[in-house]
VOGU-3710 file (C-alpha; in Angstrom, 3 decimals, decimal comma):
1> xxxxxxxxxx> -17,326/6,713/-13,253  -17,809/3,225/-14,808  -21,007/1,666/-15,637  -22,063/-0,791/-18,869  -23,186/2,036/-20,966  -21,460/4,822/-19,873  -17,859/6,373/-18,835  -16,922/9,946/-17,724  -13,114/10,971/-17,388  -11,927/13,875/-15,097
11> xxxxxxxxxx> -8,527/15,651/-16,069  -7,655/17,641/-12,998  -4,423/19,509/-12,347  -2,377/21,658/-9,641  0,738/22,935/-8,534  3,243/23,017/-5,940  1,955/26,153/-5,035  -1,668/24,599/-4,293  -3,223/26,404/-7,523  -6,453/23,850/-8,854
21> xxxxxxxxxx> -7,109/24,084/-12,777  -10,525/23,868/-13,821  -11,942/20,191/-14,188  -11,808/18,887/-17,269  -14,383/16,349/-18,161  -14,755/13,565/-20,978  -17,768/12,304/-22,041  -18,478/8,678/-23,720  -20,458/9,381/-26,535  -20,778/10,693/-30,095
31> xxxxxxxxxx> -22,062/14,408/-29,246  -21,113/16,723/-26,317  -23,437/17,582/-23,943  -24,431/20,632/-21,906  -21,807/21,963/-20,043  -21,495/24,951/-17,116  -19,540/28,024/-16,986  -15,760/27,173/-15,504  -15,395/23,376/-16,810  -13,995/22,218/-20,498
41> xxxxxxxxxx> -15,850/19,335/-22,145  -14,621/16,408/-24,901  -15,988/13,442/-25,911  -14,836/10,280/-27,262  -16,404/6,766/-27,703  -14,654/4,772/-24,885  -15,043/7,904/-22,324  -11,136/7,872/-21,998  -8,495/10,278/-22,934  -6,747/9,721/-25,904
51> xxxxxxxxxx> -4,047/11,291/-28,119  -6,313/13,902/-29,731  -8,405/14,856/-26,436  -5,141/15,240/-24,339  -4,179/17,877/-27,418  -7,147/20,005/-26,547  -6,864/19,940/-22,882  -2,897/20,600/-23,426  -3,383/23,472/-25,548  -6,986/25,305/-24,766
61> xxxxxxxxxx> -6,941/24,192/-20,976  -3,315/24,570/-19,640  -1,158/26,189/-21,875  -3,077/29,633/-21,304  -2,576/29,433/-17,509  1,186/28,385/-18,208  1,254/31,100/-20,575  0,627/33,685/-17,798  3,986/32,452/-16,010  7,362/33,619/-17,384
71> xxxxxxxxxx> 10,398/31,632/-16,798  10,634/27,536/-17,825  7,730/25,575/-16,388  7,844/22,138/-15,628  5,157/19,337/-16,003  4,405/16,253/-14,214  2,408/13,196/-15,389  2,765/9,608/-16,044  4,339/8,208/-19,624  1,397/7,267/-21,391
81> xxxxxxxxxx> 2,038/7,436/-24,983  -1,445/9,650/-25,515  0,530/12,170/-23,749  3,091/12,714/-26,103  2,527/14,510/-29,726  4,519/15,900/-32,366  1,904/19,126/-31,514  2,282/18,705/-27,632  6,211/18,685/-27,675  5,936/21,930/-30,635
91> xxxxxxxxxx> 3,993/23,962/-27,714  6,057/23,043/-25,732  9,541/23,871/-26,950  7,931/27,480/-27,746  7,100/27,822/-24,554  9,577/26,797/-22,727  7,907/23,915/-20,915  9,551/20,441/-19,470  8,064/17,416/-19,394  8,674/14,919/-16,612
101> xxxxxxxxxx> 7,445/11,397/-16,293  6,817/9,640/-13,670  7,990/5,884/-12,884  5,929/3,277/-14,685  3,364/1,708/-11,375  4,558/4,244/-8,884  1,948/7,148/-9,097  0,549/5,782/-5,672  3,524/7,184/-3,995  4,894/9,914/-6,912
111> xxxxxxxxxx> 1,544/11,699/-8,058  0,748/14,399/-5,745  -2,854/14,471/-7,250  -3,023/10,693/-6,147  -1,510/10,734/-3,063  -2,860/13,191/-1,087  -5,811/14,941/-3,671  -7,649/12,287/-5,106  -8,738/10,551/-1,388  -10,923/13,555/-0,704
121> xxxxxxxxxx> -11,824/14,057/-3,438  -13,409/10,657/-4,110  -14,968/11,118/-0,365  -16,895/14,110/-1,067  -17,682/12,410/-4,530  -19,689/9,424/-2,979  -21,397/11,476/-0,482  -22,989/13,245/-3,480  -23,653/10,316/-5,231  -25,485/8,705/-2,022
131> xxxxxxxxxx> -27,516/11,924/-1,706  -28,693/12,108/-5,618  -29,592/8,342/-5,338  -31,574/8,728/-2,435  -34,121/11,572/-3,896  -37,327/10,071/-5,159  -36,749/11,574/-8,583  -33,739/9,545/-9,243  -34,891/6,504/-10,385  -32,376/5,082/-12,791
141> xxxxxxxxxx> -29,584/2,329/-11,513  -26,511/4,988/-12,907  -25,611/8,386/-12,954  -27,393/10,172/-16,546  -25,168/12,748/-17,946  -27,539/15,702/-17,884  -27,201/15,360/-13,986  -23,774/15,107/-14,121  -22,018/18,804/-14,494  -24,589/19,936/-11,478
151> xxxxxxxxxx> -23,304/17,036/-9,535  -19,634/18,115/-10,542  -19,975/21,680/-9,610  -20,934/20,899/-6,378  -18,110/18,460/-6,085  -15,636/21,241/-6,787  -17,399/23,347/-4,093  -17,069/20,858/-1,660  -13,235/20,465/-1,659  -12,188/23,825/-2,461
161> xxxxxxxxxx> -11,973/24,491/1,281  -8,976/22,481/1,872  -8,024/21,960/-1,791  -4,978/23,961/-1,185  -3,450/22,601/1,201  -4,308/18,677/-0,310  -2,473/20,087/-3,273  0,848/21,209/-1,759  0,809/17,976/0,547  0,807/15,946/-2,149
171> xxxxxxxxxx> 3,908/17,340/-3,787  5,451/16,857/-0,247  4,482/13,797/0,193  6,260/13,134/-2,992  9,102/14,780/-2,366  9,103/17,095/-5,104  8,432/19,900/-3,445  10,513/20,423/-1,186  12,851/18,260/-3,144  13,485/15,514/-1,059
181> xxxxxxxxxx> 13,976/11,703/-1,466  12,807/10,505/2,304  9,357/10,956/2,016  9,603/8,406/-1,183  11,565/5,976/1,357  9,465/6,044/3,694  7,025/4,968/1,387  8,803/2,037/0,107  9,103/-1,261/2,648  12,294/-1,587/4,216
191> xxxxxxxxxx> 12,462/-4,597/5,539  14,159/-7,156/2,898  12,055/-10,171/2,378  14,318/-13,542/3,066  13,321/-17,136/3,172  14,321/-17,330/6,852  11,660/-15,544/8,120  9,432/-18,804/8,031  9,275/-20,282/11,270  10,560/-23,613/11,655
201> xxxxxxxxxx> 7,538/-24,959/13,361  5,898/-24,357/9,879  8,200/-26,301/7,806  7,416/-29,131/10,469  4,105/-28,822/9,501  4,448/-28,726/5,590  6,532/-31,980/6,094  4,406/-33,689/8,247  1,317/-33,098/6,232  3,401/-34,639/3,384
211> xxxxxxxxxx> 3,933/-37,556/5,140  0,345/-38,354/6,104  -0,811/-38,036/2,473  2,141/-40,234/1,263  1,381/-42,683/3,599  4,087/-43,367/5,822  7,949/-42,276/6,084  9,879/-42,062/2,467  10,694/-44,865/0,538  15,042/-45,670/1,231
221> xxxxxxxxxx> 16,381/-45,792/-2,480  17,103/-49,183/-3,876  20,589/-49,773/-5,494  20,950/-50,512/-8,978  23,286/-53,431/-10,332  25,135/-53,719/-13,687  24,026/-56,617/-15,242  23,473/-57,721/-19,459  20,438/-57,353/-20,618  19,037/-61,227/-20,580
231> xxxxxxxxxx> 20,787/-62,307/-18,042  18,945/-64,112/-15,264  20,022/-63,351/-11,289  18,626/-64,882/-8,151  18,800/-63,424/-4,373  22,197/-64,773/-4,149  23,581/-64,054/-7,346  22,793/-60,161/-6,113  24,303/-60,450/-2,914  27,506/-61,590/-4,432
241> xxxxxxxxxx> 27,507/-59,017/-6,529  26,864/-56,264/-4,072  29,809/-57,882/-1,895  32,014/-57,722/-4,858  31,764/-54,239/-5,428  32,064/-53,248/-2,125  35,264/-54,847/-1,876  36,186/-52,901/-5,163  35,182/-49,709/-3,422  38,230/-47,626/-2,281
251> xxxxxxxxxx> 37,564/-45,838/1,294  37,464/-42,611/0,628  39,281/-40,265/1,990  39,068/-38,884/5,506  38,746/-34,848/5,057  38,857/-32,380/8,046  35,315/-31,522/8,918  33,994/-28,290/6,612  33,753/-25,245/9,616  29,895/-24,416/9,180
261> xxxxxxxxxx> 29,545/-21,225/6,881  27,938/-17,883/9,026  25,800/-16,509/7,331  25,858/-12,973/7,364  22,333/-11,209/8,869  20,481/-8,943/6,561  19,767/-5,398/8,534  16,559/-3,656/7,226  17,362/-1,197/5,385  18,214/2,336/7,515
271> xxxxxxxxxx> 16,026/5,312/5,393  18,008/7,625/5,984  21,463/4,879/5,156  19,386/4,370/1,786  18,850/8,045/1,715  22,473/9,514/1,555  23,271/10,916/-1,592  24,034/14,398/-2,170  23,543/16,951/-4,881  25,124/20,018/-6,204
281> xxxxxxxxxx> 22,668/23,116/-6,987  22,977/22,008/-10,220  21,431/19,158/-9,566  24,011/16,543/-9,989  23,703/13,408/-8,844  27,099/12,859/-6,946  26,822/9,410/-4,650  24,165/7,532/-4,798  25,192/4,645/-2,748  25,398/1,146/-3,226
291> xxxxxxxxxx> 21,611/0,677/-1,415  20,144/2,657/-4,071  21,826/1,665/-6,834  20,986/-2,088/-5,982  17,050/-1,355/-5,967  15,686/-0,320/-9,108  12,411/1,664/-7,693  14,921/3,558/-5,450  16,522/4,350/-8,318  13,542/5,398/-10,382
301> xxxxxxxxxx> 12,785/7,725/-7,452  16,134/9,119/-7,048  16,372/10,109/-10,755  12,767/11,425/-10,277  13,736/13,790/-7,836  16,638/14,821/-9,462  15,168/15,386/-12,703  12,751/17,534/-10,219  15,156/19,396/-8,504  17,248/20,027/-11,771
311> xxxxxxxxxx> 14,514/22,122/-13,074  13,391/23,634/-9,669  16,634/25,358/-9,974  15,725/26,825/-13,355  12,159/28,351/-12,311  11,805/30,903/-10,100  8,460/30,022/-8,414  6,931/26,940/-7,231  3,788/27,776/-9,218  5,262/26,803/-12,629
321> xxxxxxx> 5,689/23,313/-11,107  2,421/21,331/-12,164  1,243/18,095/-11,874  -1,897/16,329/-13,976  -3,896/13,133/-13,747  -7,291/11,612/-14,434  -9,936/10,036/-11,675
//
């Protein structure tokens, strides 16, 4: 929520398993406020998270439900630099926790939370806001904070129906669970963009909207003559001159006629052509092919998914796989 006086930041996360932490919520301002039972509260004076408050919710917010898995647990987010801490990567070298960032701009197709969580959420979330602005008590243009943790707790009880199942189709969706790269694909536009695609009637157009505001058809190119500086020429004097060097001119030389180049047609990229690569149970990245490896946000993905399914192989349940983000 963003207004001119006042900011509040949600930290929510889940995992592949469809598990929902606790929301997390971040006040702007100088002093917390009231809070209820089942939420953790922080404050800070823009209302965002920064490195300290992401700290707190790391430590006193999801290590203790990581703590309650054994085995190596992996984490998803984005690469913000709040993220990472000298205390952050200590807890989580002692217990046994991996960090794995997303692509820089790609969390609209590689964070579960925003692909396939956040969208109800946000519905539910405007409903309630419609129905506290309509009561005749509410008078004030923006949401005060007081009101807010009520408001929030009946958020949470409106998605927790299907807030399962929005979890675990966001990490499909993402392919990280099950680990696979088509979903990301199909994401992603195939179809190559190519100056040919503009219709010749259109360059027509462009050209003969050129010529209206020039004012008539191009201007031919007039020929230049070598002549001293000071040197006074009439009519004539040109013509002989321009004969005269035309006469110098040799004819050039008659070369067979070029054979027009074909230009070879782009095909839209196949998905599952840009999909083919294949990976050991290690995880190894064998063949990525030459599609891939020419787009750099296919590549992004393809390491993402191998990073993922690197580590799947060292958990042993999809519940130590969780992802995080703010809304």
């Amino acid at each position: 929520m963003d207004t001119s006086k006042s900011s509040i930041s949600i930290m929510m996360a889940g995992s592949a398993a469809g598990e929902v932490l606790p929301p997390y919520a971040v006040y702007k301002s100088a002093k917390l406020w009231s809070t209820w039972p089942g939420t953790r509260y922080n404050n800070s004076t823009s209302g965002w998270f920064d490195n300290a408050i992401f700290e707190d919710w790391f430590e006193f917010h999801l290590l203790p439900t990581l703590k309650k898995r054994s085995g190596k647990k992996v984490v998803i987010g984005d690469n913000v630099s709040s993220h990472f801490s000298p205390r952050v990567l200590e807890l989580c070298q002692i217990h046994n926790i991996c960090f794995v960032c997303l692509p820089p701009n790609s969390t609209q197709i590689t964070q579960p939370l925003d692909v396939a969580f956040f969208g109800p959420m946000k519905k539910h979330w405007r409903q309630i806001l419609r129905s506290y602005k309509e009561k005749s008590s509410n008078s004030a243009t923006s949401l005060q904070k007081p009101h807010f943790p009520g408001l929030l707790n009946q958020l949470m009880e409106a998605i927790k129906p299907n807030q399962k199942h929005n979890m675990k189709a966001g990490f499909k969706k993402c392919g990280i669970f099950p680990t696979s790269v088509e979903p990301l694909l199909k994401s992603v536009s195939c179809v190559p963009s190519s100056p040919d695609l503009i219709e010749d009637s259109f360059k027509d157009c462009l050209n003969a909207k050129r010529t209206a505001v020039v004012g008539g058809a191009p201007t031919k190119r007039r020929k230049k003559f070598d002549i001293p500086a000071g040197t006074s020429v009439t009519a004539e004097d040109l013509a002989r001159i321009s004969n005269q060097e035309n006469g110098q001119r040799k004819k050039p030389t008659e070369k067979p006629p070029k054979k027009p180049a074909v230009k070879p047609t782009k095909k839209p990229f196949d998905v599952h052509q840009r999909s083919q690569f294949r990976l050991r149970f290690t995880g190894e990245l064998l063949d990525a092919g030459p599609e891939l490896q020419a787009d750099p946000l296919n590549g992004l993905i393809s390491n993402l998914v191998v990073s993922c399914f690197r580590l799947f192989c060292s958990t042993r349940d999809v519940a130590d796989v969780v992802a995080y983000a703010t809304v």
